[in-house]
N, C-alpha and C positions, 0 to 999 in steps of 0.2 A: 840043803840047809847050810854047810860048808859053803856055797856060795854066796846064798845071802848074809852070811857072817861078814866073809869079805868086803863084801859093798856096803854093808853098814859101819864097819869100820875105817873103809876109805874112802867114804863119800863127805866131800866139802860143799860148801853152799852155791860155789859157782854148778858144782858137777848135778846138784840134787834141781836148781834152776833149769840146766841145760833138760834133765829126765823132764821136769814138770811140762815144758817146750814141747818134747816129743809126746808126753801124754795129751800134750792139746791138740798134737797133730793126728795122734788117733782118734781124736773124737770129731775134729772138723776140717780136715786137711789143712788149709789156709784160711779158716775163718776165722781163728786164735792165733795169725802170724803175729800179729801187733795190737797190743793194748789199743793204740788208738784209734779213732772213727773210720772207717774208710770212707773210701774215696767219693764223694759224689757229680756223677758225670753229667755232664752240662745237658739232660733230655729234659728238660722244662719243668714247671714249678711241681707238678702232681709227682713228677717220680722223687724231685725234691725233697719234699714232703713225707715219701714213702722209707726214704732211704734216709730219714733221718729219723724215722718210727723203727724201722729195721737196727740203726746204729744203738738204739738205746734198749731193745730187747738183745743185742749182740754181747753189749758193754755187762747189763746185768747177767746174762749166763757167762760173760767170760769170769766177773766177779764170785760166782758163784761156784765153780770148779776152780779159780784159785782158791777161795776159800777152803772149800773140801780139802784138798790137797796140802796147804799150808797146817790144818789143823792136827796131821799127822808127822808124829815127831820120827827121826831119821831111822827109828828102828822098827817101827809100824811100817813106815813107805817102803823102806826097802822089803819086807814079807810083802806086802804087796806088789810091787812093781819094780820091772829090772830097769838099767840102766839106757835100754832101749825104749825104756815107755809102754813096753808089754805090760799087762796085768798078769797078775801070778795068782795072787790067792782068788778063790772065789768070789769071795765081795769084790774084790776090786774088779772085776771080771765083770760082773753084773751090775756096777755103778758106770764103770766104762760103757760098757753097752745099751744104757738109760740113759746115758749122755747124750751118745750116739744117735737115739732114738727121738727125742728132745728136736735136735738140730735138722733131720729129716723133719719132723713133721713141723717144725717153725718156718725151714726156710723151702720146701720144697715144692709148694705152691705156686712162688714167685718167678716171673717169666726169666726168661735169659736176660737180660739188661739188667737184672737187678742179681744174678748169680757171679755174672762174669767178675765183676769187683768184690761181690763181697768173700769167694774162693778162689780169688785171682786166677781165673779159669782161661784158655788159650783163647778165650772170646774174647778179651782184651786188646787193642793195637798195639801190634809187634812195630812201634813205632819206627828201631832202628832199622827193620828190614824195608818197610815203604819208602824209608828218607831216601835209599838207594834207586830208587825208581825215575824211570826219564818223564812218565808221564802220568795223571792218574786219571779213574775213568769216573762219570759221574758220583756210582755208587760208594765205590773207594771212596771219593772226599767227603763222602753224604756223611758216613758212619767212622772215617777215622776222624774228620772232624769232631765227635763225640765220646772220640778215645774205645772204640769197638769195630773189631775187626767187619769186611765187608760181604758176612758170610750168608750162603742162601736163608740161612732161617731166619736173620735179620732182614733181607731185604722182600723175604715175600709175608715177613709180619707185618708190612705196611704197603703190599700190594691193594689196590683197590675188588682183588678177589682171590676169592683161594684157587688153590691145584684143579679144584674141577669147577672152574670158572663160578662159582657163586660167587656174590656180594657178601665181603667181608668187612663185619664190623666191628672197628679199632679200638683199640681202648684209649686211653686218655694221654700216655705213653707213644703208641703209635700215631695217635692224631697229630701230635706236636713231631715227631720226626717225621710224616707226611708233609707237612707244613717246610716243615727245615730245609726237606730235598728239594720240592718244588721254590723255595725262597735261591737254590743255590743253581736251580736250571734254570732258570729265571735270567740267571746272573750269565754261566758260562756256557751257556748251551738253548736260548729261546727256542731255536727252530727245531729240536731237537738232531740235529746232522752226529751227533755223535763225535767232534771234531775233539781235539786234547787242546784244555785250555791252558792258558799262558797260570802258571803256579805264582808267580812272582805277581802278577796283576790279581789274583785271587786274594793274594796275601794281604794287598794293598788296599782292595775293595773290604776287607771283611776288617779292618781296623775302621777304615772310616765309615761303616753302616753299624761296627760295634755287634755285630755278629759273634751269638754264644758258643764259642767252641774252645775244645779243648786243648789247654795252652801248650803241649808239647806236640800237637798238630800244627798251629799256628811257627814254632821254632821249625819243625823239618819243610814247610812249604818252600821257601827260598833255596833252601840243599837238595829238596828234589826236582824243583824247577833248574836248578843251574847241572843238573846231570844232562839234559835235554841237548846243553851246548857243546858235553866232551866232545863231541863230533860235529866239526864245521859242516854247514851245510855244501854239495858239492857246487862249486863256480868254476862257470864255464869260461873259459880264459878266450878273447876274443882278436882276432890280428886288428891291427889297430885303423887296418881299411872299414873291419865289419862293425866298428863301434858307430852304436845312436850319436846324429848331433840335436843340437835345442832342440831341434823342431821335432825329430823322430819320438826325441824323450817326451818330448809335450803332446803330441799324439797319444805316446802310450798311457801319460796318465790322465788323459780323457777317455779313452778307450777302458782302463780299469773303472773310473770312477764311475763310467756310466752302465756299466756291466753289475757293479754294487750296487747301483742305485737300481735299477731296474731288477736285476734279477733275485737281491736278501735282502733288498728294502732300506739300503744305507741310506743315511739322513745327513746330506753334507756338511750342514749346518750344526750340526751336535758335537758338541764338547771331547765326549769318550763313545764309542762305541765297538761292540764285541763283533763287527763284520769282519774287520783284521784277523781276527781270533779264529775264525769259520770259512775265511779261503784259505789261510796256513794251513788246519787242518784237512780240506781238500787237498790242496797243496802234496800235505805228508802221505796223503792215505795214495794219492798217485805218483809215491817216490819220488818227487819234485822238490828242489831245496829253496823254499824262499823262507825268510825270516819276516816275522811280524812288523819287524821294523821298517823292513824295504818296503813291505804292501804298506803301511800307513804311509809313507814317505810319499807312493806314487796317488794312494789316494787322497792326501793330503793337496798335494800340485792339484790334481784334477781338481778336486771341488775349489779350490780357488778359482778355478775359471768358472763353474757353474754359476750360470748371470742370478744377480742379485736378485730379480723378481719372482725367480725359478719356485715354485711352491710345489710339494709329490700332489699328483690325483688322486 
């Protein structure tokens, strides 16, 4: 009792604030960090939709426990509750714990996608730690593009089957990041080879097709693409008897062009194409240093000579 004398005697408004914080934190860990809506992640209009049914049953329970709380004058709260946001007396005890109860059975239903934001849970993208990265792999960009990390439960939520090979069927959620991945292998990986796409050309593709992703994905694409260069790639230093002249050079980039063209399908005549992208990554996987730049350059030359009536079979 001597104690809670104390803290009701030295409890000011900012301190009774900071207690009412930690009472929200017992009752939803991080679902009462902030008054305001959280976040909603760019997975298509149906979680949209959900997550903004979700933000308005959040806003009214949060309304609701401040109100309770507020309606208790400093020497009521304090017999109830220490300065840690414990309950003390038994009501408080068994209101806290109805809260508690409340919030399981609202939010406990809803899949991972829609928990990670609303408990700021480690399913979230650890953005600054991927910005660090030299290269990312499909699935990585699938789901940090959407502000959630690239974890096994996400990506065999939208496997075309479960763990014991049945046909699993998606929800409305999963369908639309089905959709997403396939729209982004499409982009940086057709044939599927598995090769590390150029991040800087992702970044640049997904403004001009206006591709919905998550805007502090879109900021680390360029810082994790330029990690790839801290390390020059290795050049072989050549005596200057063993250097290509024209002709050799022009050999070799008909010899690449026709290698592209016949063996990934390069179209010499196309604007942009991701072949560049798919012998680098050959290239890297057999510790060989070429730059995306050099291979456009050579197949660049080459398809210039490819005769103008040339059509593929």
């Amino acid at each position: 009792m001597q104690l809670g004398n104390r803290w009701r005697g030295l409890m000011n408004r900012d301190e009774r604030l900071k207690t009412h914080y930690l009472v929200f934190s017992r009752i939803g860990g991080k679902l009462f960090a902030s008054p305001t809506p959280i976040e909603t992640l760019p997975l298509g209009p149906d979680y949209a939709l959900n997550m903004s049914k979700l933000n308005q049953i959040r806003t009214e329970f949060f309304q609701q426990i401040k109100a309770d709380l507020t309606n208790l004058d400093n020497e009521a709260f304090a017999l109830d509750f220490a300065p840690d946001g414990k309950p003390i007396s038994e009501s408080a005890k068994a209101w806290l714990e109805s809260c508690k109860s409340k919030v399981a059975r609202t939010f406990s239903q809803f899949d991972c996608w829609y928990l990670a934001p609303l408990f700021e849970t480690k399913d979230l993208a650890d953005f600054a730690y991927w910005e660090r990265s030299e290269f990312l792999s499909l699935d990585e960009i699938v789901w940090l593009s959407v502000g959630l990390e690239p974890t096994s439960e996400f990506i065999s939520k939208i496997s075309p089957s479960d763990r014991f090979q049945n046909k699993q069927k998606l929800d409305a959620v999963g369908e639309y990041m089905s959709r997403h991945k396939e729209t982004i292998r499409r982009k940086i990986d057709p044939h599927n080879r598995k090769h590390k796409p150029d991040l800087r050309e992702l970044a640049e593709w997904i403004e001009a097709v206006d591709l919905k992703v998550h805007p502090q994905f879109k900021s680390i694409l360029p810082i994790a693409g330029s990690n790839s260069e801290s390390t020059a790639p290795i050049q072989v230093t050549q005596a200057p008897s063993d250097q290509m002249d024209g002709r050799e050079k022009t050999s070799m980039a008909k010899l690449i062009a026709a290698m592209a063209i016949d063996c990934y399908g390069y179209d010499p005549k196309a604007r942009r194409s991701d072949i560049p992208n798919e012998i680098q990554g050959i290239a890297d996987r057999l510790g060989l240093g070429l730059s995306s730049d050099t291979i456009r350059k050579y197949l660049k030359r080459g398809s210039e000579l490819v005769p103008d009536d040339w059509k593929p079979e």
